[in-house]
N, CA and C of each residue as an Amber inpcrd file, in Angstrom:
protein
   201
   0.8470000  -1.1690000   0.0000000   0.0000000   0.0000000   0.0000000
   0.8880000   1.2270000   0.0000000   0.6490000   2.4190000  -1.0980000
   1.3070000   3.4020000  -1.0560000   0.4380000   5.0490000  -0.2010000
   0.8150000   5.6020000   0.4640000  -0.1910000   6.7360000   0.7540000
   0.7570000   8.3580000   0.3790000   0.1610000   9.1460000   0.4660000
   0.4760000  10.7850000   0.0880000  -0.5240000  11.5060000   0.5100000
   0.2240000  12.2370000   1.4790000   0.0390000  13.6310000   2.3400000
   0.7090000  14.6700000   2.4290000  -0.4400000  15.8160000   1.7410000
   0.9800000  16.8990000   1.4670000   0.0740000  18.1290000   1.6070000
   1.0130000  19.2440000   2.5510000   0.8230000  20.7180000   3.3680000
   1.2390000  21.6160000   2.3990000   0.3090000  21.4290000   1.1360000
   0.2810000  22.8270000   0.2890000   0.2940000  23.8180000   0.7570000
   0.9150000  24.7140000   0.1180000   1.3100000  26.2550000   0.3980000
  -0.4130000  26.8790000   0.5180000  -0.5480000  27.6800000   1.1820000
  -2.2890000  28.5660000   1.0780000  -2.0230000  28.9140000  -0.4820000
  -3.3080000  29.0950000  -1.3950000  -3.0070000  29.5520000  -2.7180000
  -3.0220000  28.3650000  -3.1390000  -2.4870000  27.3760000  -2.9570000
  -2.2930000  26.3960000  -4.5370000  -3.5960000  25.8160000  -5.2490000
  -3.4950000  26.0080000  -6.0340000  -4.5410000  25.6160000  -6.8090000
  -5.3320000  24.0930000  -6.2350000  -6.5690000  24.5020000  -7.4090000
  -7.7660000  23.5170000  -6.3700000  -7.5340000  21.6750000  -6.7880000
  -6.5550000  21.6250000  -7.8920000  -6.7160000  20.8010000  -8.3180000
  -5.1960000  19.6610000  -7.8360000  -4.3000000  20.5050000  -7.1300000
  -3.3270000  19.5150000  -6.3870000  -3.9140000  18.7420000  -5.2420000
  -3.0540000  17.5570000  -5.4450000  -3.5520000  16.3690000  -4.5560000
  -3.1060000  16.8520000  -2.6440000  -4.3480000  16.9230000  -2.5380000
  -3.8790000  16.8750000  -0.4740000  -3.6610000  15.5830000  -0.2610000
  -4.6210000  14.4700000  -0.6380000  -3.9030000  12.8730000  -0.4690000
  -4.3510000  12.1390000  -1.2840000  -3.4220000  10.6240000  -1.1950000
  -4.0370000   9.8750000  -2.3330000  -3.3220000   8.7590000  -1.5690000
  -3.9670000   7.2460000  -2.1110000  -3.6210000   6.1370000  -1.6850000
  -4.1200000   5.0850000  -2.6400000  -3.2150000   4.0190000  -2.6310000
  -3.4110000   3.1220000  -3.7860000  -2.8510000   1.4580000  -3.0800000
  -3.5880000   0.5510000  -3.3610000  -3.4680000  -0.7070000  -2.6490000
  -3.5590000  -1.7760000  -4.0950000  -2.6540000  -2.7890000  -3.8270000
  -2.7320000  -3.7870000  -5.0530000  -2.4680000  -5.2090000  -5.0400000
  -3.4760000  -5.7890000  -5.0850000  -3.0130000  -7.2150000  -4.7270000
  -2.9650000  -8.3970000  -6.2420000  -2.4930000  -9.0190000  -6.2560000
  -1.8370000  -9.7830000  -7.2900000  -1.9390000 -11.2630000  -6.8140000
  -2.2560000 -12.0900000  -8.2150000  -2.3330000 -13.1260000  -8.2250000
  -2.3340000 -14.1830000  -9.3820000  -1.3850000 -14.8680000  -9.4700000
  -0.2080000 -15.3040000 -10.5720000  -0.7890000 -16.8520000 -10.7720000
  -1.3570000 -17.4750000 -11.9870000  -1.6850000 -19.0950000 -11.3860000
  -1.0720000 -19.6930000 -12.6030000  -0.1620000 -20.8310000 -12.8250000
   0.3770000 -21.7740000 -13.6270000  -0.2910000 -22.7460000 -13.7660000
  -1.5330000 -22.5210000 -14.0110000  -1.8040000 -24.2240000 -14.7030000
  -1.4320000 -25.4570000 -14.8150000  -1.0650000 -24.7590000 -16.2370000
   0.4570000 -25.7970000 -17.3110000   1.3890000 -24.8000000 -17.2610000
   2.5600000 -26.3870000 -17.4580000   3.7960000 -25.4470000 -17.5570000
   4.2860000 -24.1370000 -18.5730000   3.5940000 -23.7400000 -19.7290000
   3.4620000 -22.7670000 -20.6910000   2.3200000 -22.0330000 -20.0980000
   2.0210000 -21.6340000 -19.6850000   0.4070000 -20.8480000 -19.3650000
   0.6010000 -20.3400000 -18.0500000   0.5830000 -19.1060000 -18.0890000
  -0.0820000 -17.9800000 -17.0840000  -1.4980000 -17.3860000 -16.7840000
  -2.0610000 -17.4870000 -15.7940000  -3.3100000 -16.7720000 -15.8770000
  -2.9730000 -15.8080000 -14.5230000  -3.7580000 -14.6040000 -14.5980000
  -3.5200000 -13.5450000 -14.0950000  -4.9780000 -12.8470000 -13.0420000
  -4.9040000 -12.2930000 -11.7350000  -5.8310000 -11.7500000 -11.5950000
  -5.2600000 -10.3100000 -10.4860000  -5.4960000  -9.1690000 -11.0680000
  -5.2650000  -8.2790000  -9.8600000  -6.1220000  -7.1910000  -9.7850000
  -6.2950000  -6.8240000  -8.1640000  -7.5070000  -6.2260000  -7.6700000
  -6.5370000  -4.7140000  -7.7230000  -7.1940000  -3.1650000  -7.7550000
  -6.7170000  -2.1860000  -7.0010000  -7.7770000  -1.3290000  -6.7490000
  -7.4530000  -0.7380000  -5.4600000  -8.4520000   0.2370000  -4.6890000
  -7.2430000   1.1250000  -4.6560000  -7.7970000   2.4400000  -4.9790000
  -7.6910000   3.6870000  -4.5560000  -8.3550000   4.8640000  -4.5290000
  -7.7660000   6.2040000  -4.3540000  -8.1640000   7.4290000  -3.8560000
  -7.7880000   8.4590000  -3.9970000  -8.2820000   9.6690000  -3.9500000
  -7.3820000  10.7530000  -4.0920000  -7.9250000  12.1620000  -3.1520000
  -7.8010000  12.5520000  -3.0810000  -8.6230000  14.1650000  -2.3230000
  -7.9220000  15.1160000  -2.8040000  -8.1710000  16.2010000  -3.5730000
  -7.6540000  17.5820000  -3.9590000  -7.3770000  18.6570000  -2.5490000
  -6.9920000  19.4290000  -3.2820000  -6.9250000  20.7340000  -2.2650000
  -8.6870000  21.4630000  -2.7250000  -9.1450000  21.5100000  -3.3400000
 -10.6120000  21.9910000  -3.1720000 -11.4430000  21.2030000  -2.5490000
 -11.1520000  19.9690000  -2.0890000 -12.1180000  19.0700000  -1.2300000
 -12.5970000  18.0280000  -2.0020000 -13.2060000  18.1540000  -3.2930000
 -13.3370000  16.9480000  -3.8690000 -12.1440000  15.5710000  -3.7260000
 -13.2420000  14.6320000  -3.6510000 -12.4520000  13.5520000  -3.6790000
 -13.2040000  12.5010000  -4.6180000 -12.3820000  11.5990000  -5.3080000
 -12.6820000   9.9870000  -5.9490000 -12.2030000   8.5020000  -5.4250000
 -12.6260000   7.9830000  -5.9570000 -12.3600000   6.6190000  -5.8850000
 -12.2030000   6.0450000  -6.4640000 -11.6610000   4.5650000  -6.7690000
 -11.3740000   3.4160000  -7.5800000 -11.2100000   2.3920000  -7.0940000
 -11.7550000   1.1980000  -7.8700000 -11.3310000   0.1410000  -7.7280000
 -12.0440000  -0.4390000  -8.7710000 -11.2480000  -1.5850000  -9.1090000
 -11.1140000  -2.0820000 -10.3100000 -10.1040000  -3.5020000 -10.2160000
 -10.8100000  -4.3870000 -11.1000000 -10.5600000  -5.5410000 -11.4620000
  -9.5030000  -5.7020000 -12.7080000  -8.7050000  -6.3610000 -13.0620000
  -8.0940000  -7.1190000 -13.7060000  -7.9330000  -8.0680000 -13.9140000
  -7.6810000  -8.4690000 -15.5640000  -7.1830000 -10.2000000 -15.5760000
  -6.6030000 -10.6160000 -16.4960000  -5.3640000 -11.1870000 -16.7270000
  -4.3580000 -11.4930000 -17.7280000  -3.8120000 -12.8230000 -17.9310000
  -3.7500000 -13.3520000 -19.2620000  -3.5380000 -14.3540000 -19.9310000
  -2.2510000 -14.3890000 -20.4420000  -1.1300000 -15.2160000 -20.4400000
   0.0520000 -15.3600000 -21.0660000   0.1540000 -16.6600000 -21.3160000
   0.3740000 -17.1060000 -22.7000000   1.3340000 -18.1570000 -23.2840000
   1.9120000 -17.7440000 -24.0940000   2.8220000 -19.2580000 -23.7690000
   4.3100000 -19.5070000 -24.0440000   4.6340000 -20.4080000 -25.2040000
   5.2910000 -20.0750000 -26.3470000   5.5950000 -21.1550000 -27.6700000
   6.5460000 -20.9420000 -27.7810000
């Protein structure tokens, strides 16, 4: 998990990040010996200096073979 917190100057614009945080978990599966299958989760966040804030999270999933 990564986080960011930061004591903008008064004035800075509305659109710099006051915080943000991002989490990622991973998960790798071999089958067969040629074949990868893939799954990773991430949640995160952000908050501006004007107060708005978002969110995320989101799914992934990845396929690799090997010839």
């Amino acid at each position: 998990m990564s986080t960011l917190h930061a004591s903008n100057p008064a004035g800075s614009a509305g659109s710099i990040n006051r915080s943000a945080y991002s989490s990622h978990l991973n998960l790798i599966w071999s089958p067969v010996e040629k074949a990868n299958l893939g799954l990773e989760y991430i949640r995160a966040g952000r908050t501006v200096e004007s107060g708005d804030s978002g969110r995320l999270n989101r799914l992934q999933a990845s396929a690799q073979l090997l010839f």
